[in-house]
Backbone as ProteinMPNN parsed JSONL, in Angstrom:
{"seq_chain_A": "XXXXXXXXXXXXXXXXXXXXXXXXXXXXXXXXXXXXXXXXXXXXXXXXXXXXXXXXXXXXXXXXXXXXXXXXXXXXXXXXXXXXXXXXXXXXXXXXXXXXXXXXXXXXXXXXXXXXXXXXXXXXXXXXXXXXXXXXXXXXXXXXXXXXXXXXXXXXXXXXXXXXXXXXXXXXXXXXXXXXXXXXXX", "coords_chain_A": {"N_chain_A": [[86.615, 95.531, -37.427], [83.469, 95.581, -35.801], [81.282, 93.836, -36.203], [83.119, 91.591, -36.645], [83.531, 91.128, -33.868], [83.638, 88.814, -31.261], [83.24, 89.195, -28.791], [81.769, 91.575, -28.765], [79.674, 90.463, -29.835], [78.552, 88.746, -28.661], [78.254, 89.791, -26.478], [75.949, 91.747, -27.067], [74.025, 89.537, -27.907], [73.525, 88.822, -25.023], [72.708, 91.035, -24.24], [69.925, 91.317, -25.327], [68.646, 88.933, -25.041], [68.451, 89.138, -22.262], [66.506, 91.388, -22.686], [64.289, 90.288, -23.405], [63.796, 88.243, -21.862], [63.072, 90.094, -19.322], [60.581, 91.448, -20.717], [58.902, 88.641, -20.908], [59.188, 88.253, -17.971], [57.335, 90.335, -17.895], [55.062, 90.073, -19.116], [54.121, 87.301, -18.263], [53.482, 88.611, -15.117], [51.033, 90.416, -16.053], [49.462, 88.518, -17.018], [48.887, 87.352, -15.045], [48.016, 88.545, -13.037], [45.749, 89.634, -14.369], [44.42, 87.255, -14.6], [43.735, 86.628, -11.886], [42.42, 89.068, -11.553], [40.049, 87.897, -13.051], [39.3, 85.764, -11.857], [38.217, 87.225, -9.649], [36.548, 88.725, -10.272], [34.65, 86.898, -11.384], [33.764, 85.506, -9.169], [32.503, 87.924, -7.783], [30.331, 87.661, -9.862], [29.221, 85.501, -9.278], [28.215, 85.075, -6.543], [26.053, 86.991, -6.557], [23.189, 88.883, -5.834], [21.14, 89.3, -8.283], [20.067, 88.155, -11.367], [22.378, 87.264, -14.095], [23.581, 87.153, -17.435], [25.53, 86.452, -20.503], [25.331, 86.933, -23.799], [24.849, 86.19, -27.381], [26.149, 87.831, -30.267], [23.992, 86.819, -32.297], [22.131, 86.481, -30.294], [22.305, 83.425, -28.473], [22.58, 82.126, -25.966], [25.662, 82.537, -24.296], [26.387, 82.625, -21.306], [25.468, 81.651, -17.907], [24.53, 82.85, -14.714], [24.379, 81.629, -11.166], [21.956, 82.813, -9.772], [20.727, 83.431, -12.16], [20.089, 80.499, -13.032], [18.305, 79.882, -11.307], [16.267, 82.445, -11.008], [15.073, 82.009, -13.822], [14.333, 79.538, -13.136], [15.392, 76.751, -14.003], [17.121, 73.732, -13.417], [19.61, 73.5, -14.254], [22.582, 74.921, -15.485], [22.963, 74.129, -18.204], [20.194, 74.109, -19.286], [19.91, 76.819, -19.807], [22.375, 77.673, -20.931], [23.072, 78.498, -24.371], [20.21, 78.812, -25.263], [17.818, 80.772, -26.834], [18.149, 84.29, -26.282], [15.859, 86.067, -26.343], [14.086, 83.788, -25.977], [13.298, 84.432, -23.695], [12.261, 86.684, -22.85], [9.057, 88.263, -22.89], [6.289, 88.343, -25.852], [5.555, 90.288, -26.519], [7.206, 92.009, -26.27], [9.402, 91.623, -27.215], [10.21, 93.171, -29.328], [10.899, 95.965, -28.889], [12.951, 95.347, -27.03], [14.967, 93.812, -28.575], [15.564, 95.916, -30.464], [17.26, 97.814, -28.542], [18.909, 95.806, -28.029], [20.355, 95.872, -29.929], [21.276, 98.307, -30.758], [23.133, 98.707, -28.452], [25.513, 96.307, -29.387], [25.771, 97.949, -31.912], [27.44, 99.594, -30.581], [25.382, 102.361, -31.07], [24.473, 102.848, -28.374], [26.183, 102.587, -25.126], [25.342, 101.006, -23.173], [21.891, 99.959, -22.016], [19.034, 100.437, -20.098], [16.174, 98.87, -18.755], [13.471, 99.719, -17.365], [10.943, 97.643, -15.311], [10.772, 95.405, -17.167], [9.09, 92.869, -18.888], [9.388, 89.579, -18.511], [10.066, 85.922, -18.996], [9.535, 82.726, -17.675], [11.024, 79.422, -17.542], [9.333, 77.734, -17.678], [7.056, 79.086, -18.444], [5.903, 81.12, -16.924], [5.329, 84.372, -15.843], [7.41, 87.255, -15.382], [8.391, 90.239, -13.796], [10.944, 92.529, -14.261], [13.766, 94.54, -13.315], [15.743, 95.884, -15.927], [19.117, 95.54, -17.392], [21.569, 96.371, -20.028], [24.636, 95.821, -21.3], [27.626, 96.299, -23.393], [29.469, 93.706, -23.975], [32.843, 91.982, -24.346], [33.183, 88.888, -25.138], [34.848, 86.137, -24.954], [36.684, 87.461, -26.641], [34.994, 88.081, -28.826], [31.984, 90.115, -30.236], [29.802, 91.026, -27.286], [26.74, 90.628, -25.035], [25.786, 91.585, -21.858], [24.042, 91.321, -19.324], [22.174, 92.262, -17.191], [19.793, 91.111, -14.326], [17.027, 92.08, -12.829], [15.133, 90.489, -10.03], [11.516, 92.09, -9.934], [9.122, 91.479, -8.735], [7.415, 91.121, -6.483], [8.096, 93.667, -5.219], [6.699, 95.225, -7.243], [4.082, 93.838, -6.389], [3.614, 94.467, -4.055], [4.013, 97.809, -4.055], [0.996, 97.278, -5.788], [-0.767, 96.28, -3.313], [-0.326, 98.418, -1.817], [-1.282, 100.788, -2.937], [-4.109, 99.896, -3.322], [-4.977, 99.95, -0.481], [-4.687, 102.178, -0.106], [-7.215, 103.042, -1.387], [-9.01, 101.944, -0.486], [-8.904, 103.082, 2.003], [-9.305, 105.895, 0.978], [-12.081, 105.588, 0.214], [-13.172, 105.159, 2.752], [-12.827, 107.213, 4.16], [-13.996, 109.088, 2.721], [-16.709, 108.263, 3.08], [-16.739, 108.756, 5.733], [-17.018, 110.946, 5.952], [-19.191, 111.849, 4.605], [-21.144, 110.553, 5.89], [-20.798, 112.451, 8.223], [-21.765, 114.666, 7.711], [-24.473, 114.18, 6.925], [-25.989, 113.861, 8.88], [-28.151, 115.367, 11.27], [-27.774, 116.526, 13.775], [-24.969, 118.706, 14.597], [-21.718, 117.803, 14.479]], "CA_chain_A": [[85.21, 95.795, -37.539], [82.793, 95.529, -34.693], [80.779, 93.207, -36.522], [83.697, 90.231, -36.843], [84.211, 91.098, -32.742], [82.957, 88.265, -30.915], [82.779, 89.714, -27.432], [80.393, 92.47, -28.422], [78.954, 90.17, -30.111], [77.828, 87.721, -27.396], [77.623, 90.834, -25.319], [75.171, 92.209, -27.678], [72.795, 88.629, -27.874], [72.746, 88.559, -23.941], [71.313, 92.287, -23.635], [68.784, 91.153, -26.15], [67.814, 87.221, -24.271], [68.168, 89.906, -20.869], [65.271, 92.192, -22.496], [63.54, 88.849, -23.677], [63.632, 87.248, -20.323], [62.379, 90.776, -19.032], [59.57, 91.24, -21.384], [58.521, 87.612, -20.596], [58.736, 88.202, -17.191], [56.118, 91.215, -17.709], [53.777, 89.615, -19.45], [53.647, 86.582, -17.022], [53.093, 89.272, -14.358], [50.071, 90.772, -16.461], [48.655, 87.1, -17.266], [49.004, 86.799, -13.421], [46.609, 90.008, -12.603], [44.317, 89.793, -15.064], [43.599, 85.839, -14.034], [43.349, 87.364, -10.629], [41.487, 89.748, -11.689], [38.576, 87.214, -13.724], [38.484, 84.79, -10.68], [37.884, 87.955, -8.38], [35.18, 89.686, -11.318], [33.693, 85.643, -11.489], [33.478, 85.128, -7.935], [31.375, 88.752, -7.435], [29.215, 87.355, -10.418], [28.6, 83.866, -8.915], [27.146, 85.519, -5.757], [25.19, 88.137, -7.152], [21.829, 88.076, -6.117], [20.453, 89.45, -9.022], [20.273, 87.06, -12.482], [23.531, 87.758, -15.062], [23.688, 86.549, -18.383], [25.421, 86.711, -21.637], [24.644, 86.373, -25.108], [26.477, 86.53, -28.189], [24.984, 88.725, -31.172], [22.742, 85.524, -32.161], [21.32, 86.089, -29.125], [22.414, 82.423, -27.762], [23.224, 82.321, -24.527], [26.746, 81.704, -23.32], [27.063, 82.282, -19.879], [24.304, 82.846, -16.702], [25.371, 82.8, -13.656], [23.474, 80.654, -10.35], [20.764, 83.655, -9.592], [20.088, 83.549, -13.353], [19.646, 79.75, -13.328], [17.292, 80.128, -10.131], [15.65, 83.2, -11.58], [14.104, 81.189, -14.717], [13.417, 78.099, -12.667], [16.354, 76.005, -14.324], [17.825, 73.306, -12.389], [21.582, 74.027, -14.29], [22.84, 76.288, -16.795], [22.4, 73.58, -19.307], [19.14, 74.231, -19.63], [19.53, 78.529, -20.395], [23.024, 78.465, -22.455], [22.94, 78.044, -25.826], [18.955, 79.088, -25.499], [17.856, 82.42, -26.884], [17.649, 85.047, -24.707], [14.873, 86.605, -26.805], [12.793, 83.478, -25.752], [12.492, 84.961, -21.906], [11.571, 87.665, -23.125], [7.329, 88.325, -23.262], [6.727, 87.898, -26.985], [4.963, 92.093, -27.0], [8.449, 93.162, -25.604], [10.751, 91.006, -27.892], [10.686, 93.831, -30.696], [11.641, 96.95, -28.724], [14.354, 94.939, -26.712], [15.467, 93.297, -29.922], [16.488, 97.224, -30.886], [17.665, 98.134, -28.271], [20.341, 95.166, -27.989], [20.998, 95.925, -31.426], [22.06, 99.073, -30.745], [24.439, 98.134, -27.986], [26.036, 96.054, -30.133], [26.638, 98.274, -32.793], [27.716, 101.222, -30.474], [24.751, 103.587, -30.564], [24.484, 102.866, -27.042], [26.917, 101.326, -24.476], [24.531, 100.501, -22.669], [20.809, 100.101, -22.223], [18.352, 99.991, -19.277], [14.614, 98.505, -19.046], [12.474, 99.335, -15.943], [9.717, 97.017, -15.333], [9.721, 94.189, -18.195], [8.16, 91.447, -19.227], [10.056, 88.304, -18.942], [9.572, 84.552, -18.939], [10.637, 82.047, -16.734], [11.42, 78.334, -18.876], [7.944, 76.878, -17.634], [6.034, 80.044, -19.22], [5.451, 81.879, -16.361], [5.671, 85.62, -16.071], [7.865, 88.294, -14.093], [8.416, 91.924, -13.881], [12.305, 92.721, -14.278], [14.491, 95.58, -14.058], [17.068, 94.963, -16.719], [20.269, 96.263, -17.924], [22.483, 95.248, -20.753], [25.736, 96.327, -21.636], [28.23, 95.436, -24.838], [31.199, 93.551, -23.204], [33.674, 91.139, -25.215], [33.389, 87.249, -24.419], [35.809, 85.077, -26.093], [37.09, 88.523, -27.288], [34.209, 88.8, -29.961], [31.381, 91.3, -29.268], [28.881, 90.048, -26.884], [26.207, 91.653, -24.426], [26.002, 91.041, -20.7], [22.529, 91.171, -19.206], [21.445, 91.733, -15.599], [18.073, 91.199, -14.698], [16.573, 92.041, -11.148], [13.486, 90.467, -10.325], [11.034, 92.841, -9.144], [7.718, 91.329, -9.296], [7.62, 91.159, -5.562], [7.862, 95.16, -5.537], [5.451, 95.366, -7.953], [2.59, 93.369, -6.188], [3.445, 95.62, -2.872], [3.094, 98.745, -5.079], [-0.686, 96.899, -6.004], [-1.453, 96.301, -2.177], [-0.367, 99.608, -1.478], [-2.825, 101.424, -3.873], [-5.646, 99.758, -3.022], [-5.116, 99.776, 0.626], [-4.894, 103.829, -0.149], [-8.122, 103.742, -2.334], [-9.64, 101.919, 0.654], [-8.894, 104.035, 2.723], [-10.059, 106.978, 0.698], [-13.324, 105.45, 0.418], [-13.657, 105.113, 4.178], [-12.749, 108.388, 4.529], [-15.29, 109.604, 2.191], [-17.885, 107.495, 3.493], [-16.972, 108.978, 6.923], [-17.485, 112.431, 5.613], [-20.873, 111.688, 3.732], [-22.175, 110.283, 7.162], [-20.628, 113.521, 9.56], [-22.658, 115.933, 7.234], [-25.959, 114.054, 7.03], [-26.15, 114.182, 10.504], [-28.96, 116.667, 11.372], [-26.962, 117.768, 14.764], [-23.32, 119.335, 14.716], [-20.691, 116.344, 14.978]], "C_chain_A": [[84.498, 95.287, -36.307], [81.57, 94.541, -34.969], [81.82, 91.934, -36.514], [84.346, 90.128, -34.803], [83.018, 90.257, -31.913], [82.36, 88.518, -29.731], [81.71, 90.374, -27.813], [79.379, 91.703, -29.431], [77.961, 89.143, -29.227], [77.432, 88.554, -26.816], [76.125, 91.357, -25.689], [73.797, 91.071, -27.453], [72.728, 88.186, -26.522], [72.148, 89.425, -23.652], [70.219, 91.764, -23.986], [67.985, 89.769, -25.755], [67.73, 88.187, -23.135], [66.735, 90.339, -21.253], [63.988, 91.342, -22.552], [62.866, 88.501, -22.682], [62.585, 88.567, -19.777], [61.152, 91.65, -19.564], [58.717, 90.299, -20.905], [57.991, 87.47, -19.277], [57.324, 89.635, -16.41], [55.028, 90.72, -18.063], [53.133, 88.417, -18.707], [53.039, 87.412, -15.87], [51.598, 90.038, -14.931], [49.0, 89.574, -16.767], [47.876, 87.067, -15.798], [47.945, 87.579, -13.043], [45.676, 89.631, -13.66], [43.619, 87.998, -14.876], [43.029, 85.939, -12.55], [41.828, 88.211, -10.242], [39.393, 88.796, -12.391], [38.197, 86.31, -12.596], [37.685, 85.889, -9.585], [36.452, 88.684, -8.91], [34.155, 87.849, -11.147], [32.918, 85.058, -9.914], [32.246, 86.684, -7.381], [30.073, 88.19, -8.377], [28.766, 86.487, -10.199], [27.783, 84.19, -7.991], [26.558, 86.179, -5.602], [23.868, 87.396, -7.048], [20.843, 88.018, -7.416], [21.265, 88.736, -10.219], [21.644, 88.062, -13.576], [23.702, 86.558, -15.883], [24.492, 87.357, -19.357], [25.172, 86.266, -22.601], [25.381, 86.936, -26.07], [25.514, 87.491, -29.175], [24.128, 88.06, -31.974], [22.298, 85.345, -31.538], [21.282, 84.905, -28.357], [22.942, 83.013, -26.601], [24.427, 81.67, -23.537], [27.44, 81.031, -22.218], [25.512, 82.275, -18.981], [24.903, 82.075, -15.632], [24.038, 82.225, -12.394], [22.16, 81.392, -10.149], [19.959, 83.627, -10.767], [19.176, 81.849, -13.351], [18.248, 79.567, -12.275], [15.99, 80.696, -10.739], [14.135, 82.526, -12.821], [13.835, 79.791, -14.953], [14.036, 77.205, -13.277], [16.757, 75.072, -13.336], [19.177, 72.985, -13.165], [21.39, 74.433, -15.217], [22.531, 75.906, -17.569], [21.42, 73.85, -19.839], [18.554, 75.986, -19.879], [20.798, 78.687, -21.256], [22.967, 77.527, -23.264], [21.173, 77.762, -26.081], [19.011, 80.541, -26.153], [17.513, 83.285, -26.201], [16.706, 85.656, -25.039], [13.937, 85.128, -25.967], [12.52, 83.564, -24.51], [12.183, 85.961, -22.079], [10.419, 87.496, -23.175], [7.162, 88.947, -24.651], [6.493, 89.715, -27.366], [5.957, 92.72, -26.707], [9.571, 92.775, -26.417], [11.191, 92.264, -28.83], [11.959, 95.069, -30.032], [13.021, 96.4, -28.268], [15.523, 94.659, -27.602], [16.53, 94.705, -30.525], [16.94, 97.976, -29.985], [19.27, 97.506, -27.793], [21.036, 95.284, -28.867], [21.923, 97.286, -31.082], [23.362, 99.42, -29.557], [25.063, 97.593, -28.426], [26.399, 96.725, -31.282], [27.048, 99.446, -32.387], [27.002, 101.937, -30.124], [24.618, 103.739, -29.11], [25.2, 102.347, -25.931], [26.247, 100.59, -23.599], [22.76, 101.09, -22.262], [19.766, 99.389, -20.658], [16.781, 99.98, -19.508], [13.844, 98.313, -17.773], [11.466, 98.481, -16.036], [9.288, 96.106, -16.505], [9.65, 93.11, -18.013], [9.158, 90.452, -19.378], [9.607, 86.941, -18.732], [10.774, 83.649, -18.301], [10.512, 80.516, -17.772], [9.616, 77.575, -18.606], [6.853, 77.813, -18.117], [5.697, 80.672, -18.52], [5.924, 83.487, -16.759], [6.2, 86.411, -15.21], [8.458, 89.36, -14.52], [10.037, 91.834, -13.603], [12.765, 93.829, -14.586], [15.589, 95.203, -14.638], [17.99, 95.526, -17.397], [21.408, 95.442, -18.738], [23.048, 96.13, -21.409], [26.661, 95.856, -22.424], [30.06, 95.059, -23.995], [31.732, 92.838, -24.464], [33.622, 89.457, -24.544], [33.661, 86.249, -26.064], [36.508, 86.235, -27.187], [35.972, 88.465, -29.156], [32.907, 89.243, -28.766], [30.322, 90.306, -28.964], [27.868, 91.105, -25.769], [26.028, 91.212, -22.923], [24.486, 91.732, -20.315], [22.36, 91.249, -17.661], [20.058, 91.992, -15.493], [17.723, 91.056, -12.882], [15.389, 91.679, -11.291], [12.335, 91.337, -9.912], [9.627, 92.775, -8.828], [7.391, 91.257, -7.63], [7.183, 93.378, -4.981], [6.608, 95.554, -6.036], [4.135, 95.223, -6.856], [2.635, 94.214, -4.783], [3.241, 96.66, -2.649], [1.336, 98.755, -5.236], [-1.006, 97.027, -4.3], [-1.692, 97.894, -1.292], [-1.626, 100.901, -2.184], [-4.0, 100.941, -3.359], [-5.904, 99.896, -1.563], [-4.935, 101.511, 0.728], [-6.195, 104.073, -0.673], [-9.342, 103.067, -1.082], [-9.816, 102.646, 1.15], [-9.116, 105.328, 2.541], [-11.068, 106.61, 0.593], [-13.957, 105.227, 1.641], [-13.787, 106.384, 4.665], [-13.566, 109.366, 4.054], [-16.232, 109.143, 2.629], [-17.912, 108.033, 4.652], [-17.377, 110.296, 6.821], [-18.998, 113.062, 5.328], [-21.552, 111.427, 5.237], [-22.326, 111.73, 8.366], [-21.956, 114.504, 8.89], [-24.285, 115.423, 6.834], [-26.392, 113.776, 7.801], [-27.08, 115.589, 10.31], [-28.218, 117.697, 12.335], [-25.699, 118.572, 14.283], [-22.625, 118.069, 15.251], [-19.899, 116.92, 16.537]], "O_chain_A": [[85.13, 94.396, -35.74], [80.805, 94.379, -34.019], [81.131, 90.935, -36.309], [85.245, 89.378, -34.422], [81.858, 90.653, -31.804], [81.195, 88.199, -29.495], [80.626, 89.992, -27.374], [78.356, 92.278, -29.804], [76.745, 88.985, -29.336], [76.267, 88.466, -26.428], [75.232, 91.406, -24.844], [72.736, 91.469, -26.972], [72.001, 87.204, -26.375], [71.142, 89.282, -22.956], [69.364, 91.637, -23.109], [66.83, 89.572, -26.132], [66.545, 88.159, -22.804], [65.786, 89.956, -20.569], [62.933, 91.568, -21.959], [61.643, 88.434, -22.558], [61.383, 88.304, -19.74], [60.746, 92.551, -18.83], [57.685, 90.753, -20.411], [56.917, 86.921, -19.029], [56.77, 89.826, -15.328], [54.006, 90.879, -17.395], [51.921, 88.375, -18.495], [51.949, 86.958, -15.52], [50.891, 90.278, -13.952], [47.788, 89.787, -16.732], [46.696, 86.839, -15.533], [46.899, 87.022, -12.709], [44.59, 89.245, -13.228], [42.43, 87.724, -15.043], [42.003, 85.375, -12.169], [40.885, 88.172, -9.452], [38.208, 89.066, -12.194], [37.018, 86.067, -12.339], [36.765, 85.535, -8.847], [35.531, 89.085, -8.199], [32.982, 87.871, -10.774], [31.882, 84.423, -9.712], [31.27, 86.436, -6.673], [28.943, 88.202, -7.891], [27.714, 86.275, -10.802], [26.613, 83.843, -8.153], [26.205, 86.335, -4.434], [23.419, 86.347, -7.51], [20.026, 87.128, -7.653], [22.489, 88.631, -10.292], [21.699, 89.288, -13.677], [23.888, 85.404, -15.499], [24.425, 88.586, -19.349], [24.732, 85.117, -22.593], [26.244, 87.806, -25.954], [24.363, 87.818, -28.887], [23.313, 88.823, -32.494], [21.742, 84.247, -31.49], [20.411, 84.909, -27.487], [23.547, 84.062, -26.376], [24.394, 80.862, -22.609], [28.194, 80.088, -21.98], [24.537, 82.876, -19.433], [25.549, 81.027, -15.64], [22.856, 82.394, -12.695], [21.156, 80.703, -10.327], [18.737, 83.751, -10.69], [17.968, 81.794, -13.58], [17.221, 79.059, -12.727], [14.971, 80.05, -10.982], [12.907, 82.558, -12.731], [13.458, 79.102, -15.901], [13.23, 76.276, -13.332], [16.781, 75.564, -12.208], [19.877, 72.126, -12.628], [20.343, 74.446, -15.865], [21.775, 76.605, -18.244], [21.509, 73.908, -21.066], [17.4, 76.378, -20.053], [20.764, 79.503, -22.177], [22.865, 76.305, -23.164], [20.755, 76.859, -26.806], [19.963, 81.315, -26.058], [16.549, 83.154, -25.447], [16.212, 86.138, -24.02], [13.001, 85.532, -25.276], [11.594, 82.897, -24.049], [11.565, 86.37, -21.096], [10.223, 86.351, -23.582], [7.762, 90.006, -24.836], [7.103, 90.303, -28.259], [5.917, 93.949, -26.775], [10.613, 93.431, -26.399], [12.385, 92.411, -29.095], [13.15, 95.202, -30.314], [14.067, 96.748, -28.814], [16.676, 95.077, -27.489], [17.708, 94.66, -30.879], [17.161, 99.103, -30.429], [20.285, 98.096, -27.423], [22.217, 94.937, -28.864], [23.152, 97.255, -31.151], [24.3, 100.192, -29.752], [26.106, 98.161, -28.101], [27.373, 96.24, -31.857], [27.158, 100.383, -33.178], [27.253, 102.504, -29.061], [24.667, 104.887, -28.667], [24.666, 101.273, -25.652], [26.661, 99.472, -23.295], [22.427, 102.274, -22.22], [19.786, 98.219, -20.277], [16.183, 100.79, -20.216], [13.587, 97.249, -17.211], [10.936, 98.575, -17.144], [8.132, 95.921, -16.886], [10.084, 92.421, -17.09], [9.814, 90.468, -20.419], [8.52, 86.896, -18.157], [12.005, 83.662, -18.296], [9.839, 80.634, -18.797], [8.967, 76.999, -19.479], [5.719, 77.341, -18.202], [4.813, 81.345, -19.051], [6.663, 83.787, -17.697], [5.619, 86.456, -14.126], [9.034, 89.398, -15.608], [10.399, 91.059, -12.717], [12.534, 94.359, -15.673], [16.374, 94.388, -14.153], [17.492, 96.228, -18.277], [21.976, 94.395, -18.427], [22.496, 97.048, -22.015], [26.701, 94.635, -22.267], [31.09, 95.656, -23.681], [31.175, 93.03, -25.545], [34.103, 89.137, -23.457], [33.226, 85.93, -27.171], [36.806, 85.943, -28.345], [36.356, 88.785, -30.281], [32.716, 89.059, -27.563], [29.926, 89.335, -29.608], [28.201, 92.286, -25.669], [26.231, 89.998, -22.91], [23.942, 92.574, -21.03], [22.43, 90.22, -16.988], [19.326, 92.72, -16.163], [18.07, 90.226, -12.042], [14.594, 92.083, -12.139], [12.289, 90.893, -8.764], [8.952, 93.791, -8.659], [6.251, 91.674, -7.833], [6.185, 93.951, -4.545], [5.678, 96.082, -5.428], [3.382, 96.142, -6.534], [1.541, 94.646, -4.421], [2.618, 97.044, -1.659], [0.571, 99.684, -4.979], [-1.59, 98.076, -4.028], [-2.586, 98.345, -0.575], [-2.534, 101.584, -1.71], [-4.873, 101.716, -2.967], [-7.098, 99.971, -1.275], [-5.106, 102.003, 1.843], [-6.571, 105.239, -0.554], [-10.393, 103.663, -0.849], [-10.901, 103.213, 1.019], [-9.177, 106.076, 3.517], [-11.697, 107.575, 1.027], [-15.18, 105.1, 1.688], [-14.668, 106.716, 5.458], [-13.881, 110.359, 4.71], [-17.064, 110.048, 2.553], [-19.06, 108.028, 5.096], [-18.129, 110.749, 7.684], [-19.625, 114.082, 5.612], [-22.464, 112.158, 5.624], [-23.291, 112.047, 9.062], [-22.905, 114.936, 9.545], [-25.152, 116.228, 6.497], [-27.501, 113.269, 7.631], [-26.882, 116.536, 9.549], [-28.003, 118.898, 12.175], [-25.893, 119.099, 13.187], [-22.943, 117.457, 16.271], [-19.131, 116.178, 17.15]]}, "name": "protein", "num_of_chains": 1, "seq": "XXXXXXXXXXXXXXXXXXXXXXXXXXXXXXXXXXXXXXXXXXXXXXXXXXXXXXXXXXXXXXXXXXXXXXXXXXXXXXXXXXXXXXXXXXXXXXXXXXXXXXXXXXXXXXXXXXXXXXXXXXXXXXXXXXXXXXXXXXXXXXXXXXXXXXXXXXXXXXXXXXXXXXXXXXXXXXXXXXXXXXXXXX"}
């Protein structure tokens, strides 16, 4: 019987420690890249100028990254994770955001962008943010990842720009009103 034969039987439990060993040495090789891979994904998010956060579906806040702690005037992370990320939010914007993180989290959307809102920095100030938040996995349960550009800067150059156009249409009207109440020919 080929079962009481010891050769193929040893032969048999070194293929099987061989596929072992070479299994083992795949999944070390996949450990190996994908740690590769999070120092090389952590190192683009550390020097990112624009703020990156996540938050878990309690809205605490796990991670933010140095632009984030900058961003809302922190001097270290301590002081934004395990805050809610609803409270940088501006309190007239908490609702819609509120449903729209919701529905990244349950799917309807994979992700969700917000031109121009309202956020809060930790001392109560206020700033204009474009903001995008997307349903990643952290700590392999579901979680949402958050970037937030500041743009309030934009904004107020937008304002100078307008009025330095509405100026300048009222000069230009004013120069018009004067050519034609002229008695001669300009």
């Amino acid at each position: 019987m080929a079962g009481d034969d010891p050769v193929a039987g040893t032969e048999a439990l070194q293929a099987r420690i061989a596929a072992l060993e070479a299994d083992l040495a795949r999944a070390k090789a996949d450990l190996s890249a994908q740690r590769g891979q999070e120092i090389w994904f952590k190192g683009l998010v550390e020097i990112s100028p624009d703020a990156m956060l996540v938050h878990d579906v309690d809205r605490k806040i796990v991670y933010v990254n140095p632009a984030g702690i900058r961003l809302f005037g922190a001097a270290s992370a301590d002081q934004v994770v395990g805050a809610l990320a609803t409270s940088f939010i501006h309190p007239e914007d908490r609702r819609s955001v509120n449903a729209d993180i919701d529905a990244v989290l349950n799917g309807t959307m994979p992700s969700t962008s917000s031109p121009e809102q309202r956020r809060l920095r930790l001392d109560g100030s206020e700033f204009y943010a474009d903001v995008t938040a997307s349903a990643v996995l952290w700590d392999d349960r579901p979680a949402v990842l958050v970037v937030i550009r500041d743009i309030s800067n934009r904004l107020r150059a937008r304002a100078k720009y307008r009025a330095a156009e509405e100026r300048r249409a009222e000069a230009h009207a004013t120069l018009l009103d004067a050519i034609e109440a002229m008695s001669e020919g300009f």
